[in-house]
C-alpha positions in Angstrom: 24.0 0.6 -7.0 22.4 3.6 -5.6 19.0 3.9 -5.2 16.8 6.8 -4.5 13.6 6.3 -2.3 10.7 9.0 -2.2 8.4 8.1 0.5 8.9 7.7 4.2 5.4 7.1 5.6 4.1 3.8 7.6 5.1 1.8 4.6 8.5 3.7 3.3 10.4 3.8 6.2 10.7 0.2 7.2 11.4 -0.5 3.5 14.3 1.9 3.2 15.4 0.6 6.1 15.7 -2.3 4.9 17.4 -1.4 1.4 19.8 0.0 3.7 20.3 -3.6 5.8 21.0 -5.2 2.5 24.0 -2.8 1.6 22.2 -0.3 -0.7 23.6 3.3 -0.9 20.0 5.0 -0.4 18.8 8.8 -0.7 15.7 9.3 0.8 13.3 12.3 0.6 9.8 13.5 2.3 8.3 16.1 3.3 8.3 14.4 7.0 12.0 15.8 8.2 12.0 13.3 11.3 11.6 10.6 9.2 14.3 11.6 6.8 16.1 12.4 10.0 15.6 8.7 11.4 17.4 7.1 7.8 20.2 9.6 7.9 21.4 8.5 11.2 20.7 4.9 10.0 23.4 5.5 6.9 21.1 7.2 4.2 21.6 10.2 2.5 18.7 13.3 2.4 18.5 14.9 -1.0 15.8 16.8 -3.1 13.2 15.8 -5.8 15.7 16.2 -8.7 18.9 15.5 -7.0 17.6 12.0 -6.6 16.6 12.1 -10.3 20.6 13.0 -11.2 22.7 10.8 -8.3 20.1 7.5 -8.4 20.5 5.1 -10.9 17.0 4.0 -9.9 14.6 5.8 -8.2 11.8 4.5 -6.3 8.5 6.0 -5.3 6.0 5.2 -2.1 3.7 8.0 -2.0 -0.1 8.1 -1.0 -1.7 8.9 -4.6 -1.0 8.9 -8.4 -1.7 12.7 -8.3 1.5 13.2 -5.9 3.5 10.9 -7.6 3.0 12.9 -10.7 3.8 16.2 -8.8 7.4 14.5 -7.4 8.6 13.2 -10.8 7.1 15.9 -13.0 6.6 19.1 -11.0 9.3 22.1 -10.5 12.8 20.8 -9.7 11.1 17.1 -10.1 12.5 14.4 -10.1 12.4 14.2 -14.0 14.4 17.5 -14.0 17.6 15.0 -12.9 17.0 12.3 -15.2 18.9 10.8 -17.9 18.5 7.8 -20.3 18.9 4.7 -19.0 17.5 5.1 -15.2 14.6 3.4 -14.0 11.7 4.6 -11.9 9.9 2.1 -10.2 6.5 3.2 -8.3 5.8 0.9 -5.3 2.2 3.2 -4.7 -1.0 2.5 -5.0 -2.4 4.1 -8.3 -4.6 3.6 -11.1 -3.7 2.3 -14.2 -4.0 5.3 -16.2 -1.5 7.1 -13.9 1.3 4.6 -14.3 1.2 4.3 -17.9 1.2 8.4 -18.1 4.0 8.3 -16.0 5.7 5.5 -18.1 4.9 7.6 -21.4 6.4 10.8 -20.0 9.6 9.0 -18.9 10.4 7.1 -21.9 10.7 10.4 -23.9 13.4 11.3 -22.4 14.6 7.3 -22.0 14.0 6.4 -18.6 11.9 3.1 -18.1 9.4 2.9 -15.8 7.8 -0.3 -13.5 4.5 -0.1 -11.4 4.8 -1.8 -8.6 2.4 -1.6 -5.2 2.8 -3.7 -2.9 0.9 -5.7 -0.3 1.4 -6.6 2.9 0.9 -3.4 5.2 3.2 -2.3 7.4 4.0 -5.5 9.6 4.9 -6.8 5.9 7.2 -3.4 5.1 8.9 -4.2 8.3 9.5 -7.5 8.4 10.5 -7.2 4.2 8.3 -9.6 3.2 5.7 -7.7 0.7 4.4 -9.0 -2.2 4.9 -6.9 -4.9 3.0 -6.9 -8.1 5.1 -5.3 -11.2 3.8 -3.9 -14.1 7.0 -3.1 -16.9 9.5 -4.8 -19.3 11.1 -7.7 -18.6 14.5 -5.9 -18.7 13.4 -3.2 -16.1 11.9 -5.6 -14.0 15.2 -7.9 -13.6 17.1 -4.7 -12.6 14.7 -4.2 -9.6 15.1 -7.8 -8.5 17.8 -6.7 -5.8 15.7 -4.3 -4.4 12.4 -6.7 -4.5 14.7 -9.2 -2.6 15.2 -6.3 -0.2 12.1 -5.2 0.8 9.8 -8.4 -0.4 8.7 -12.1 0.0 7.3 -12.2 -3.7 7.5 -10.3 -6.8 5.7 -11.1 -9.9 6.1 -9.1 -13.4 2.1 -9.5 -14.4 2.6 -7.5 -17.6 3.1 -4.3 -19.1 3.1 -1.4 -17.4 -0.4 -0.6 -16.0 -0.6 -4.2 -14.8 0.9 -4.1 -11.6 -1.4 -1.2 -10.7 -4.6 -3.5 -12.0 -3.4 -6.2 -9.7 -3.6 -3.9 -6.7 -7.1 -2.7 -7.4 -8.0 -6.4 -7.5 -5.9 -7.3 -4.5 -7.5 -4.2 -2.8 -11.6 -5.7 -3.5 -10.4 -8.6 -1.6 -8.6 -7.6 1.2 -10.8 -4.6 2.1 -14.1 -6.9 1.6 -12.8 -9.6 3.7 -11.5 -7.5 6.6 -15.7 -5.9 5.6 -16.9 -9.3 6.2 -15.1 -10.0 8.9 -16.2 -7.5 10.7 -19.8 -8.0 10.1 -19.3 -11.9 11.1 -17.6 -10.4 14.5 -20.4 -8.0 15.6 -23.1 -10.7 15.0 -21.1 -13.0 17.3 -21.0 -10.1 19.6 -24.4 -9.5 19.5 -25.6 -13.3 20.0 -23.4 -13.0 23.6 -20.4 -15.3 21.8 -16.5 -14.2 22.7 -15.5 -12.9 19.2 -12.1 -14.0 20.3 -13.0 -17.6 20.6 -15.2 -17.5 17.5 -11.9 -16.2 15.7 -10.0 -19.4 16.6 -12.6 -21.5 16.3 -12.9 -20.7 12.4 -9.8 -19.8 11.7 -8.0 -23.3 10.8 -11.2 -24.2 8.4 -12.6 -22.8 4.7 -13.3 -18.8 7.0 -9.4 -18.7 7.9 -6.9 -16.2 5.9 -4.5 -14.0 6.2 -6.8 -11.2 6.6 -8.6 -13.2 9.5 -5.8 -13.8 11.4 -4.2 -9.8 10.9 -7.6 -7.9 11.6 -9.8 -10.3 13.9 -7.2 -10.2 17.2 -6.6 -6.3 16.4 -10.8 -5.8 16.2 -11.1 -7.7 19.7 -8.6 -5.9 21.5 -9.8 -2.8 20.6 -6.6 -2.1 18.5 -7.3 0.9 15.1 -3.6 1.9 15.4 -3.1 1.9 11.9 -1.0 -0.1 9.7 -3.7 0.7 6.7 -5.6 3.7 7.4 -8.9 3.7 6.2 -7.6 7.4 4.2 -5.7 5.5 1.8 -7.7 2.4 1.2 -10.8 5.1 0.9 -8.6 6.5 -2.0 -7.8 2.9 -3.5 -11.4 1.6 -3.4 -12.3 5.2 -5.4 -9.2 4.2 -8.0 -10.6 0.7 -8.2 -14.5 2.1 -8.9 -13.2 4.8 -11.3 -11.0 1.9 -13.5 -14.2 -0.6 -13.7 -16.5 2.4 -14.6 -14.1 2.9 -17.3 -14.3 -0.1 -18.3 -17.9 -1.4 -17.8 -17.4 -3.4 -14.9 -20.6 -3.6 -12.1 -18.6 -3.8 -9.1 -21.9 -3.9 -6.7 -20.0 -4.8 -3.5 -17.3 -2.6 -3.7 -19.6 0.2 -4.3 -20.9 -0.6 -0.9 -17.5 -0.8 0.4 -16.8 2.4 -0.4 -20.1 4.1 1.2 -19.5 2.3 4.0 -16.1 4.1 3.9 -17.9 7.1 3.8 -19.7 7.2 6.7 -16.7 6.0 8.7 -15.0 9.2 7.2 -18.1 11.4 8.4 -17.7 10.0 11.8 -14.2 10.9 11.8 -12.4 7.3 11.2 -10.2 8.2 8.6 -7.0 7.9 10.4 -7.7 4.9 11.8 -6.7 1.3 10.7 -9.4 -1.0 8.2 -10.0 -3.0 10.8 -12.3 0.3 11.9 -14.7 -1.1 9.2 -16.3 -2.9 12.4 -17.5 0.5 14.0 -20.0 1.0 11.2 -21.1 -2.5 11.9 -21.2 -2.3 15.4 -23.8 1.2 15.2 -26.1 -0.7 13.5 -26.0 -3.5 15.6 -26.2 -1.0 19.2 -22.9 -4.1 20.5 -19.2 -3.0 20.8 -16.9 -6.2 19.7 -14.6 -7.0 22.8 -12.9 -10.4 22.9 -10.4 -12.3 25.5 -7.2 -12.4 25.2 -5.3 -14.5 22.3 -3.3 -17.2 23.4 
């Protein structure tokens, strides 16, 4: 089977690395040549928008909005312009609902099926291949993809028809960017009262406080560490998706709403680029306390 993969950022290039470790003929594009570069040399094959479309029998898409995914598959020499019944497109970005079930509409005129399917994990989860990925399609499509979930993923759920995959990352996206929120704030209070965050961390961590988030964000917030593995950019545009969906649909989402102003600010300050776990330096200027822990053991 060949697969086409669109997308080489922080996420995309450890999954079609991947693909390619489990004996997948890829083609990968972006608009980054070193990273296509870096995949050719590790067995891939470089090819455009719609050349993908034609040689692919599925084609999968990790891009950093719904408004550039609809560019790459429907755009001028898209990837839509090499289609032909019976391929699958599967979009592993983050997107609202909307967007995936245009893009789903659009393909099935001309027969191609379409799965949403973001995933979650970051980038130590794209490299390591164990994402979980939240699907959104038929039940056919989404047993074709089941090779390529196995390649890149720990877990991979078909939630329901296309659309719900995309729902299930705006929900996923509320918890993980409200903990890493809280976490912060719990961090710069510690800081404040004269307490090691550090310790505090592992003092919490094995009771009701401790979760995945904890353990990723609270030794990177210590040490100082905003290399990012989710930049603030991108969950800035997913908080937006996920505030856009519940107006649409009469949801109060008062929290998130904070979220995202808090967001804000760290953009104005010039934080974009940096990883969530930056959330802390809007805590920390209110506070007037910088969070600096000891080392983890």
């Amino acid at each position: 089977m060949k697969i086409g993969l669109i997308g080489l950022g922080i996420m995309g290039r450890p999954m079609a690395h991947n693909l390619l470790r489990a004996g997948f003929a890829l083609m990968v594009n972006d608009t980054q040549q070193a990273a296509v570069d870096e995949l050719v040399a590790a067995g891939a094959q470089a090819g455009g928008y719609a050349e993908i479309g034609a040689d692919c029998e599925i084609v999968l898409t990790m891009l950093p909005s719904g408004e550039i995914v609809q560019q790459v598959l429907f755009g001028e020499q898209g990837v839509a312009c090499g289609l032909r019944a019976g391929q699958l497109v599967c979009d592993l970005s983050s997107v609202t609902p909307t967007q995936s079930r245009d893009c789903a509409a659009r393909l099935a005129e001309i027969g191609v099926g379409f799965v949403d399917a973001p995933v979650s994990g970051g980038e130590p989860g794209a490299v390591a291949g164990t994402l979980a990925i939240m699907c959104g399609g038929s039940e056919a499509d989404f047993a074709r993809l089941e090779p390529c979930f196995a390649a890149i993923g720990a877990s991979w759920e078909l939630i329901g028809p296309v659309g719900s995959g995309s729902v299930t990352k705006l929900a996923n996206q509320i918890m993980v960017n409200l903990n890493i929120a809280a976490v912060s704030e719990a961090l710069v209070l510690a800081a404040k009262a004269g307490v090691d965050p550090m310790k505090v961390y592992k003092a919490v961590r094995g009771g009701l406080a401790g979760s995945a988030v904890l353990d990723a964000k609270a030794p990177m917030i210590c040490a100082r560490n905003f290399a990012p593995g989710g930049k603030i950019s991108i969950n800035h545009k997913d908080i937006r998706n996920v505030l856009d969906t519940a107006h649409q649909l009469d949801v109060p989402l008062p929290f998130t709403a904070q979220l995202f102003e808090l967001q804000q600010a760290l953009k104005v300050a010039g934080h974009l680029g940096e990883d969530h776990c930056a959330y802390v330096k809007y805590f920390e200027a209110l506070a007037g306390v910088e969070v600096v822990g000891g080392e983890e053991t």
